[in-house]
C-alpha positions as CSV (number, residue, x, y, z in Angstrom):
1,X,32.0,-44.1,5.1
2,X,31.8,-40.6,3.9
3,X,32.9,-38.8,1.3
4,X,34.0,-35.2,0.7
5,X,33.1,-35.0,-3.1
6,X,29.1,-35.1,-2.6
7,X,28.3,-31.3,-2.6
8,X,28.5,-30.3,-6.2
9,X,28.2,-26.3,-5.0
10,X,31.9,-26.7,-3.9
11,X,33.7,-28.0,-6.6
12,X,36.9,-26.3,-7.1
13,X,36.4,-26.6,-11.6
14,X,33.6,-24.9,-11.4
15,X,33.6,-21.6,-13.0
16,X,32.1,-18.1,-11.6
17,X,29.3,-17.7,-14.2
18,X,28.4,-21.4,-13.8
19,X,28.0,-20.8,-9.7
20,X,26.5,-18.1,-10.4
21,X,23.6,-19.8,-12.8
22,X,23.7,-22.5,-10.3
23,X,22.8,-20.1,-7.9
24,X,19.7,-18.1,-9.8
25,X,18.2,-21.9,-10.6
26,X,18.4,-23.0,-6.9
27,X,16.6,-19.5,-5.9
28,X,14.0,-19.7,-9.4
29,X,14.7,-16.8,-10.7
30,X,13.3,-16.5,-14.2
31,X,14.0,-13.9,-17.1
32,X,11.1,-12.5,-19.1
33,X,8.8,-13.8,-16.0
34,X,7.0,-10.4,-15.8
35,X,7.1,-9.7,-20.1
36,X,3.8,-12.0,-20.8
């Protein structure tokens, strides 16, 4: 049995900025990285 509700990427309540966040953790993008 499979379900449709698995991938958390496509919820429909999920809000730009939050895919967007979502997004820059998945690809590790890290602020202030390069200010040491």
């Amino acid at each position: 049995m499979t379900s449709d509700h698995d991938n958390s990427s496509d919820e429909p309540h999920a809000s730009p900025t939050d895919r967007v966040l979502t997004e820059l953790q998945l690809y590790g993008y890290r602020p202030f990285q390069d200010e040491a």
